[in-house]
N, CA, C and O atoms as a DFTB+ gen file, in Angstrom:
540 C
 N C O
     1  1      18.083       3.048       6.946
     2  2      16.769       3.626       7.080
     3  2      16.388       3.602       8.542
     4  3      16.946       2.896       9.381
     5  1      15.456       4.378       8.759
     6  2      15.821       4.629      10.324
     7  2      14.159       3.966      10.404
     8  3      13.241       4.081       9.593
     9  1      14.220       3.219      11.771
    10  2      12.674       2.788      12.175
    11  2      11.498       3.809      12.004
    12  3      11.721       5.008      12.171
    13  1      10.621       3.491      11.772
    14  2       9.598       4.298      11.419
    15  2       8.858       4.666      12.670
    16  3       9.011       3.548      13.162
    17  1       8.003       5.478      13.836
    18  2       6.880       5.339      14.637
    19  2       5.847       6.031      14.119
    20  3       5.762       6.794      13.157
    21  1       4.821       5.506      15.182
    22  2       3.512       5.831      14.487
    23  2       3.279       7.219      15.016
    24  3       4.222       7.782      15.572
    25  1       2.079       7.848      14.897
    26  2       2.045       9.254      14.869
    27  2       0.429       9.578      16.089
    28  3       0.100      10.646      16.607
    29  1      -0.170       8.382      16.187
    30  2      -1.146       8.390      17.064
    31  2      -1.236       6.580      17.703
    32  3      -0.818       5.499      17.289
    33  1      -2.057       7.067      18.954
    34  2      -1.776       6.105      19.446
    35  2      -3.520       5.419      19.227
    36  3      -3.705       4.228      18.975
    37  1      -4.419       6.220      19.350
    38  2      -5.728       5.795      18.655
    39  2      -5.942       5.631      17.567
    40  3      -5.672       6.482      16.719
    41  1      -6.641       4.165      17.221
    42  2      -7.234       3.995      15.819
    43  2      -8.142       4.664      15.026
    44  3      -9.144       4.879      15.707
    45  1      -8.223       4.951      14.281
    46  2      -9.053       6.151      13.775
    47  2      -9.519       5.127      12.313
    48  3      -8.712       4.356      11.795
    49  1     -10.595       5.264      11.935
    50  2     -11.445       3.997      11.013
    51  2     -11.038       5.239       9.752
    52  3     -10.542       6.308      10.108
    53  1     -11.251       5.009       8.615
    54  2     -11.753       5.556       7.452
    55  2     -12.255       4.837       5.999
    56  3     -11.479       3.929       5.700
    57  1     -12.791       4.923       5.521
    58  2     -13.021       4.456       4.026
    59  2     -12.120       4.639       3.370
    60  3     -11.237       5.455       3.632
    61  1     -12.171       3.670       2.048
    62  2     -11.066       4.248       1.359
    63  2     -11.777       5.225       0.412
    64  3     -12.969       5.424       0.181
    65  1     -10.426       5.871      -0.150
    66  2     -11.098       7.081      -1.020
    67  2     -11.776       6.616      -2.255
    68  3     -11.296       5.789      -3.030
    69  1     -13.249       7.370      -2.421
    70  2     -13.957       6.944      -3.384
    71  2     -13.872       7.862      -4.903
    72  3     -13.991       7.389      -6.033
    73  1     -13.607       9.439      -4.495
    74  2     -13.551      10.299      -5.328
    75  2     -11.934      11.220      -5.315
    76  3     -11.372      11.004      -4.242
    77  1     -11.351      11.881      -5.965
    78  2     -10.511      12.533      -6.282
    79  2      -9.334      12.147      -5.687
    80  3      -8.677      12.700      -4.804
    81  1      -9.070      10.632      -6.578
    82  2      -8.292       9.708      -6.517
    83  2      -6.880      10.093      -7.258
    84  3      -6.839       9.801      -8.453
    85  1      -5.902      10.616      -6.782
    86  2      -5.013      10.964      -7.942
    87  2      -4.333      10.058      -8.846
    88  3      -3.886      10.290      -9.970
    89  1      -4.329       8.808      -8.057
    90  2      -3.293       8.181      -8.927
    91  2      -4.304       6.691      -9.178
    92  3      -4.978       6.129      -8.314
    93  1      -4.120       6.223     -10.894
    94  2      -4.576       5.131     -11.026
    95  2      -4.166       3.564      -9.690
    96  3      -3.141       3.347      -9.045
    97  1      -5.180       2.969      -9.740
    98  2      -4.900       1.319      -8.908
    99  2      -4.612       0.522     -10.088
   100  3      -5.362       0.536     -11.065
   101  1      -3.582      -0.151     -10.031
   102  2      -3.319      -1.661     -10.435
   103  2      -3.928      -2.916     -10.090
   104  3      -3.831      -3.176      -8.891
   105  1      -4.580      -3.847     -10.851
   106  2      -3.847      -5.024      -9.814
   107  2      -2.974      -5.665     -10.256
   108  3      -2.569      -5.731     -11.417
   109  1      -2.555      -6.296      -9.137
   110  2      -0.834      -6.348      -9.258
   111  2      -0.727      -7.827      -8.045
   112  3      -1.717      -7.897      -7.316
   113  1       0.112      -8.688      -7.863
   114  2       0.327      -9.626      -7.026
   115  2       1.590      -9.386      -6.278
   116  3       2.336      -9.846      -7.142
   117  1       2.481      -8.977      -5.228
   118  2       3.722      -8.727      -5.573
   119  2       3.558      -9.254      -3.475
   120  3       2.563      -9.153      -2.757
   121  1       4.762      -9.699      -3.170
   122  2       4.685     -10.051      -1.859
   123  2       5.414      -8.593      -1.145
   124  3       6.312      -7.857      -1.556
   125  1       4.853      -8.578      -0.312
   126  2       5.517      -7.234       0.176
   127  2       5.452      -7.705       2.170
   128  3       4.653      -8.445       2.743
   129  1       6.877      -6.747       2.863
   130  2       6.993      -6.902       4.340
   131  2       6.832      -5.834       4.815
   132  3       6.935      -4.945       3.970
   133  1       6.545      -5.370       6.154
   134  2       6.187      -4.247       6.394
   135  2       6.632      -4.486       7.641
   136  3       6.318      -5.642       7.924
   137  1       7.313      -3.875       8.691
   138  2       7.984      -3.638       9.952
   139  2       7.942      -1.977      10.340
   140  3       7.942      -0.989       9.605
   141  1       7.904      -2.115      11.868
   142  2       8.171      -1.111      12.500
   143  2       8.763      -1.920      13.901
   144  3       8.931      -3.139      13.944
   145  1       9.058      -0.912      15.109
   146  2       9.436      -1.419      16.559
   147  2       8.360      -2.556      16.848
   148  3       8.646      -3.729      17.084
   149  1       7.012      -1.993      16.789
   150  2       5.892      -2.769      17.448
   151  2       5.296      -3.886      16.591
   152  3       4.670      -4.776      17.165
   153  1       5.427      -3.908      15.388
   154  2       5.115      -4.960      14.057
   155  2       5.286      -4.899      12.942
   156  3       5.673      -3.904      12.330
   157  1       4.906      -6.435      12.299
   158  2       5.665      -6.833      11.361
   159  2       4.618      -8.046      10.760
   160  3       4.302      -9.096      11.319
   161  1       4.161      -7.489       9.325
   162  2       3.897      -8.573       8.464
   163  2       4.478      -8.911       6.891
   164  3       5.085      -8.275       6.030
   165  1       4.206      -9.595       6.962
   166  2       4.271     -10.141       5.365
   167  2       3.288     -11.186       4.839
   168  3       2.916     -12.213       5.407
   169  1       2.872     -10.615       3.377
   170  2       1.978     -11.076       2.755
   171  2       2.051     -10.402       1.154
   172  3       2.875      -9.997       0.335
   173  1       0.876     -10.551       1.300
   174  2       0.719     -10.500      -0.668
   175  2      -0.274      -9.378      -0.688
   176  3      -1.274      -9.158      -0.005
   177  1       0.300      -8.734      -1.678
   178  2      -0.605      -7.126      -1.568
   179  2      -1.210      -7.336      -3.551
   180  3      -0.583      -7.933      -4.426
   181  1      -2.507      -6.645      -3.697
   182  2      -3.020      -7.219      -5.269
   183  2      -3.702      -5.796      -5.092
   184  3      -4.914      -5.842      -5.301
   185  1      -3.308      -4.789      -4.821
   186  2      -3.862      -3.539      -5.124
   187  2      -2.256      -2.750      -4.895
   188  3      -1.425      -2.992      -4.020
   189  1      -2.180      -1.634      -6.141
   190  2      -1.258      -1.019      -6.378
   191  2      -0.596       0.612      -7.003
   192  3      -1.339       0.820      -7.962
   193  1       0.019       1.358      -6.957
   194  2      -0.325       2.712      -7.744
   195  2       1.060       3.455      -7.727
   196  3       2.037       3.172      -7.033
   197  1       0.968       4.163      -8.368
   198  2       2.351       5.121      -8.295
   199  2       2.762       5.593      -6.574
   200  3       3.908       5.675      -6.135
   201  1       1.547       5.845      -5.840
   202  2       1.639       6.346      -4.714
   203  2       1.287       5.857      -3.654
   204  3       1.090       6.608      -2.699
   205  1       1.124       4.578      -3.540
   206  2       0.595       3.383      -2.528
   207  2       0.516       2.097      -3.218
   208  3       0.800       1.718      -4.354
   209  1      -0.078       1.409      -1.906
   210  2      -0.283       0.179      -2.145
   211  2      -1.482      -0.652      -1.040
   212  3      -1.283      -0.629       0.174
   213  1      -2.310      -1.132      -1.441
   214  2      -3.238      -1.466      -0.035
   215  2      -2.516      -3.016       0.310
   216  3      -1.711      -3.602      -0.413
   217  1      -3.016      -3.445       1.528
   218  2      -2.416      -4.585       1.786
   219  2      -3.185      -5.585       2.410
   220  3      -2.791      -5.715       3.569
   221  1      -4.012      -6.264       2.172
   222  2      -5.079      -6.983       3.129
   223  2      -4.572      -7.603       4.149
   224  3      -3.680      -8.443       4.035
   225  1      -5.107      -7.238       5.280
   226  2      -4.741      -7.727       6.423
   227  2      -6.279      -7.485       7.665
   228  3      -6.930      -6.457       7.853
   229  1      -6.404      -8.527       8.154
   230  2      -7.301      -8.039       9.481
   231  2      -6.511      -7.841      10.739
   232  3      -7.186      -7.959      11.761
   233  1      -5.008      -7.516      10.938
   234  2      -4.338      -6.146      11.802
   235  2      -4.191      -4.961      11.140
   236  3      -3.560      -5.019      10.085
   237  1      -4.504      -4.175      11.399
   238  2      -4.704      -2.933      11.098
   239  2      -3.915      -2.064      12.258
   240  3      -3.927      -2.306      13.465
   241  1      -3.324      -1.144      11.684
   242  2      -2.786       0.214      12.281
   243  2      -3.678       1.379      12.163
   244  3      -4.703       1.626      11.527
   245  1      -2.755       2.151      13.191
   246  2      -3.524       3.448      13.011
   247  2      -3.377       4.547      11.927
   248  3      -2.286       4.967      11.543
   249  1      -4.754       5.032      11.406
   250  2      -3.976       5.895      10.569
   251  2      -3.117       6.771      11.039
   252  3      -3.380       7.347      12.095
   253  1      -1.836       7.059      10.288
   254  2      -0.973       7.937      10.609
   255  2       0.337       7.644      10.980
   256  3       1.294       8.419      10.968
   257  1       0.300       5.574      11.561
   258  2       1.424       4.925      11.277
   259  2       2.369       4.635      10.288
   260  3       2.228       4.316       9.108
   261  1       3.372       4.807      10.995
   262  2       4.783       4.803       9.599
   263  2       5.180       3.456      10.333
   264  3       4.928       2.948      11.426
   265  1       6.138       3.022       8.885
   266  2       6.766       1.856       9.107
   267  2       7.598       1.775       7.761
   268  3       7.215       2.187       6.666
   269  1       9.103       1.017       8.119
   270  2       9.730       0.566       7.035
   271  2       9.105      -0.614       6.114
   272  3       8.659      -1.606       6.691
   273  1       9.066      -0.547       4.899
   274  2       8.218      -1.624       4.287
   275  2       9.488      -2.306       2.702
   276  3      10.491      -1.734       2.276
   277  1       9.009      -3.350       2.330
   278  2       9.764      -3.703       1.446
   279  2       8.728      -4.380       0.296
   280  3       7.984      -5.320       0.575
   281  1       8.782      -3.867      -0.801
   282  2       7.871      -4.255      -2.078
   283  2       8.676      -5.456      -3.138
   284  3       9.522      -4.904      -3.842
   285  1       8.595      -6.595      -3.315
   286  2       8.943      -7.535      -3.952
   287  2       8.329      -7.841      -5.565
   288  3       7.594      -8.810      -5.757
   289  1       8.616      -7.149      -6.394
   290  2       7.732      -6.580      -7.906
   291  2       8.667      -8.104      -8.957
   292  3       9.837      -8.476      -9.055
   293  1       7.801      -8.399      -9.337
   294  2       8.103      -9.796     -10.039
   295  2       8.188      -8.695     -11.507
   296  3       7.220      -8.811     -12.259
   297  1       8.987      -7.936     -11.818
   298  2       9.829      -6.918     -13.123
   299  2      11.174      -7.351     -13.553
   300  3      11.918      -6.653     -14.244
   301  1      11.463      -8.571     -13.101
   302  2      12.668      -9.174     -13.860
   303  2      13.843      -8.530     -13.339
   304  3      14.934      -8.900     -13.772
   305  1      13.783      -7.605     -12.459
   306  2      15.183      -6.584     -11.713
   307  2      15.260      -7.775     -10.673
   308  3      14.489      -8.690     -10.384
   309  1      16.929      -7.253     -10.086
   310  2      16.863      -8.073      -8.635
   311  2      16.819      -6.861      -7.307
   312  3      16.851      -5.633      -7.226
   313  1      16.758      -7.633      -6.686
   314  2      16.048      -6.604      -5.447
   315  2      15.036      -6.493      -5.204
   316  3      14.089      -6.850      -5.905
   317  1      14.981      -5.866      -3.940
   318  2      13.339      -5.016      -3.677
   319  2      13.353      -4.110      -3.416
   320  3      14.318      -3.589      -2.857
   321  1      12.104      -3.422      -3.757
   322  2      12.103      -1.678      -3.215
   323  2      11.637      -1.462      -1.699
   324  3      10.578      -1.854      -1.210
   325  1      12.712      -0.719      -1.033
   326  2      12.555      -0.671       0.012
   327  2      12.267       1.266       0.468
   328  3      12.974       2.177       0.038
   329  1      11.213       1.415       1.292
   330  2      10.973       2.900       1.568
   331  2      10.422       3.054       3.048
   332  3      10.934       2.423       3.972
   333  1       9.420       3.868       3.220
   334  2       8.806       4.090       4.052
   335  2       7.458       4.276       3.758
   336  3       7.156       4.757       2.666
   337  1       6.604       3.969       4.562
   338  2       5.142       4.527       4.264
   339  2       4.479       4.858       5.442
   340  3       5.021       4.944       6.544
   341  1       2.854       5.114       5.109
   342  2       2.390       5.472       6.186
   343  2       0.758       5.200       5.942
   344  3       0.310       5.522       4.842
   345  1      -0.230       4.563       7.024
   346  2      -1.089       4.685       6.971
   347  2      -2.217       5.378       7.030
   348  3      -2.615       6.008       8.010
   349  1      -2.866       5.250       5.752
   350  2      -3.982       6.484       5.177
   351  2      -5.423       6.115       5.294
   352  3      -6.278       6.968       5.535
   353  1      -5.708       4.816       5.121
   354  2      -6.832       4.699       5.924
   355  2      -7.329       2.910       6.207
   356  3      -6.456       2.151       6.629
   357  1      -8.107       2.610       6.061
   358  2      -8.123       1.369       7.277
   359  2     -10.114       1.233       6.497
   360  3     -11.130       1.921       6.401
   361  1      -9.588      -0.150       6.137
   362  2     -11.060      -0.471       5.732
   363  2     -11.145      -2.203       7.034
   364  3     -10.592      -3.302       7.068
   365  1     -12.074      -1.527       7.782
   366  2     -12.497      -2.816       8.802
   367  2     -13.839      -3.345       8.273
   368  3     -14.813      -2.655       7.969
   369  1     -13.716      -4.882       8.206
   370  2     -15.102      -5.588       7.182
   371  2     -16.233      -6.348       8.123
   372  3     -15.997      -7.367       8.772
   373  1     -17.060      -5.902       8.092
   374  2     -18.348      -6.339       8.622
   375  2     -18.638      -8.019       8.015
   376  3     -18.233      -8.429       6.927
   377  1     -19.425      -8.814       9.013
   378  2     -19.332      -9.961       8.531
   379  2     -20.558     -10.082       7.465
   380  3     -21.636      -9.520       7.658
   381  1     -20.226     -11.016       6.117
   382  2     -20.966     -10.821       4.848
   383  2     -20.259      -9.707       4.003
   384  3     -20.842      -9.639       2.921
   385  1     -19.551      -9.090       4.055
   386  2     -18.474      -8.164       3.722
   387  2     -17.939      -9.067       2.982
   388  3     -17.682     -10.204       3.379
   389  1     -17.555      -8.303       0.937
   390  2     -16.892      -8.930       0.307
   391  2     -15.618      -8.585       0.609
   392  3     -14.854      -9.456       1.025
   393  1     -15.152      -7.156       0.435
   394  2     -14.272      -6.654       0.289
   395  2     -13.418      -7.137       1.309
   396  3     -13.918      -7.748       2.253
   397  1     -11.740      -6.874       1.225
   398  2     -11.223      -8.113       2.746
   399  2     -10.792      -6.452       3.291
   400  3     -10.618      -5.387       2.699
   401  1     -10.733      -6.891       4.736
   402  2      -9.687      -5.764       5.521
   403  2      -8.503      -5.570       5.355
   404  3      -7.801      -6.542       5.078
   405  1      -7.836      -4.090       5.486
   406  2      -6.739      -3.985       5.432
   407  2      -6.817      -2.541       5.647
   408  3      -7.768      -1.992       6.203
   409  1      -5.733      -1.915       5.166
   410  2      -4.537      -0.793       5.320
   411  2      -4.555      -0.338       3.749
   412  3      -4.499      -1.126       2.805
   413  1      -4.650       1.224       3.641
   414  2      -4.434       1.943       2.790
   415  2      -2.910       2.047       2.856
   416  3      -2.691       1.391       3.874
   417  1      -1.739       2.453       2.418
   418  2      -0.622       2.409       2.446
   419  2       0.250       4.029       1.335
   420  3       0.580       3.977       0.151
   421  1       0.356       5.020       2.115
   422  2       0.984       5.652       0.870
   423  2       2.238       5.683       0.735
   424  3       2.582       5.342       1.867
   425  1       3.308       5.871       0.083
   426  2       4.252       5.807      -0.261
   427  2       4.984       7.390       0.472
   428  3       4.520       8.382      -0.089
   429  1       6.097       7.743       1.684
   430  2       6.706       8.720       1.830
   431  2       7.907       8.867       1.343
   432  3       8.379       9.967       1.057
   433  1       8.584       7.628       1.190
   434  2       9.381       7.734       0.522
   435  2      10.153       6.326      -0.032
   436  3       9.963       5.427       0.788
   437  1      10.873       5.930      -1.049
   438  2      11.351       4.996      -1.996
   439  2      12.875       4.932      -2.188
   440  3      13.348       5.833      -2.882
   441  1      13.787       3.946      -1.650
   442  2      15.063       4.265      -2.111
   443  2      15.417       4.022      -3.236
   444  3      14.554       3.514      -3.952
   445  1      16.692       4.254      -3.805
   446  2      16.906       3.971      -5.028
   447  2      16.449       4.458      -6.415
   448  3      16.826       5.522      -6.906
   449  1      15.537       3.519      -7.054
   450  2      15.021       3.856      -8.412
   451  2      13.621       2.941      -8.522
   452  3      13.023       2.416      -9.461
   453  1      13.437       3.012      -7.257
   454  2      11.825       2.484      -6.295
   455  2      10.946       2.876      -7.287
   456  3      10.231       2.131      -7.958
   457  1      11.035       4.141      -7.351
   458  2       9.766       5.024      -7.942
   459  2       9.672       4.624      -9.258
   460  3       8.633       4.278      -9.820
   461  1      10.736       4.674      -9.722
   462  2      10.641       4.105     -11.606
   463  2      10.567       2.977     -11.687
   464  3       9.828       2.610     -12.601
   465  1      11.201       1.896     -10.889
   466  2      10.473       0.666     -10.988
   467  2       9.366       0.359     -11.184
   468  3       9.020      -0.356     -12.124
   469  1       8.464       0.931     -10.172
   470  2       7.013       0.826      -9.957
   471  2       6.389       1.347     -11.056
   472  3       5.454       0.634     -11.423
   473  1       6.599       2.537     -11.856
   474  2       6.200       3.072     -12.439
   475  2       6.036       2.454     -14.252
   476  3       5.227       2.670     -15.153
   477  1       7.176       1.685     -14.123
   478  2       7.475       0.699     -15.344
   479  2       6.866      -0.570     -15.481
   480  3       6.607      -1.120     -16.552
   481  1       6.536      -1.242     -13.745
   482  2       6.124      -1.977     -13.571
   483  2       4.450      -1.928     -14.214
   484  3       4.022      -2.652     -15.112
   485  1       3.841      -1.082     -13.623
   486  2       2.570      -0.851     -13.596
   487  2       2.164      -0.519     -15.019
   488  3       1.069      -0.940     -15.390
   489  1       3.202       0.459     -16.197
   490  2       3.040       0.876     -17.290
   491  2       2.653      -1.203     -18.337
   492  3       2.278      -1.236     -19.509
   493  1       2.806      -2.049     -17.793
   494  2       2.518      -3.068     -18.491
   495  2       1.286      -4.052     -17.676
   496  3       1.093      -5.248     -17.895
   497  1       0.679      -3.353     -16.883
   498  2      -0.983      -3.846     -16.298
   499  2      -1.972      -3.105     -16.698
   500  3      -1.692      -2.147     -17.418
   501  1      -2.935      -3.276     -16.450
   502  2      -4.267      -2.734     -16.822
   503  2      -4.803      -2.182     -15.721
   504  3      -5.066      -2.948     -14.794
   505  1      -5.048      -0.937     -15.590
   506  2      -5.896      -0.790     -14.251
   507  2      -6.697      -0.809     -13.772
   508  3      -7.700      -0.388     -14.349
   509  1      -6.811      -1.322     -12.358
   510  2      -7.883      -2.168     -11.529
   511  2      -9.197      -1.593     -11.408
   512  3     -10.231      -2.256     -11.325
   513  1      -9.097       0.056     -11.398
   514  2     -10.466       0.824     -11.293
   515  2     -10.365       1.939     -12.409
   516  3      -9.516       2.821     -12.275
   517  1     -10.952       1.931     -13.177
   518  2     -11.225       3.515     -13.894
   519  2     -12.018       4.402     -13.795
   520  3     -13.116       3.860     -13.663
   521  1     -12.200       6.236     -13.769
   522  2     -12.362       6.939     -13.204
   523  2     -13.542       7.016     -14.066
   524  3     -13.576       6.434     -15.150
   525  1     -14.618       7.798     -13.562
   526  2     -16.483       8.175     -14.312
   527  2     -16.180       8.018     -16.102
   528  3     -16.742       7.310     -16.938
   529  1     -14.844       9.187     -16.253
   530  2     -14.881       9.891     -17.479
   531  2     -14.270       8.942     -17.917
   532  3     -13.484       9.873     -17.740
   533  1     -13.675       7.851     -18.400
   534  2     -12.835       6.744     -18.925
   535  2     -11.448       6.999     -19.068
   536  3     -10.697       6.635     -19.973
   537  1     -11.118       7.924     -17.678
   538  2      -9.652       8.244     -18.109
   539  2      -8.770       7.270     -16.759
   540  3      -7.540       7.246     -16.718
């Protein structure tokens, strides 16, 4: 997999998306690493979806940064799913702020059988937010 770079060099803030959400959130506990040339964390990510993953962190990237990342899914397989992603938006927390900071995360791409993992994974959680209409 080839190193990922980022795509701007300014931080650019955004909310996360509130409306025309395509893909359900999980929560989910799963340790996940994330690298590029310039950085590298690891931690525990508890938000999850067919097409991302958020990751709490107070370092934050810019939106539009890519990076190689690795997802660690406690699904009884061995391995981890390893892909690429990229940052979509960036929630920075004001102090008295419940919510924690971090990184929106979408998924560009998944090696292997990444995608069905996840997808199997998640088919046995409950999801974390549901949409107006109860779907």
């Amino acid at each position: 997999m080839s190193d990922a770079k980022s795509d701007s060099s300014e931080p650019r803030v955004s909310e996360p998306p509130s409306d025309g959400r395509v893909q359900t959130r999980y929560g989910v506990e799963c340790n996940i690493t994330i690298d590029s040339d310039a950085w590298f964390f690891a931690g525990t990510a508890h938000n999850l979806s067919e097409g991302g993953i958020f990751v709490a962190t107070p370092i934050v990237q810019p939106i539009g940064s890519r990076f190689n990342l690795s997802i660690h899914l406690d699904d009884g397989q061995d391995g981890v799913i390893r892909g690429i992603g990229e940052v979509r938006w960036i929630r920075q927390v004001e102090a008295g702020e419940e919510d924690p900071a971090g990184i929106g995360i979408q998924f560009l791409a998944l090696e292997g059988d990444g995608s069905e993992r996840i997808s199997a994974y998640l088919r046995e959680k409950g999801p974390l937010y549901h949409s107006d209409d109860g779907s």
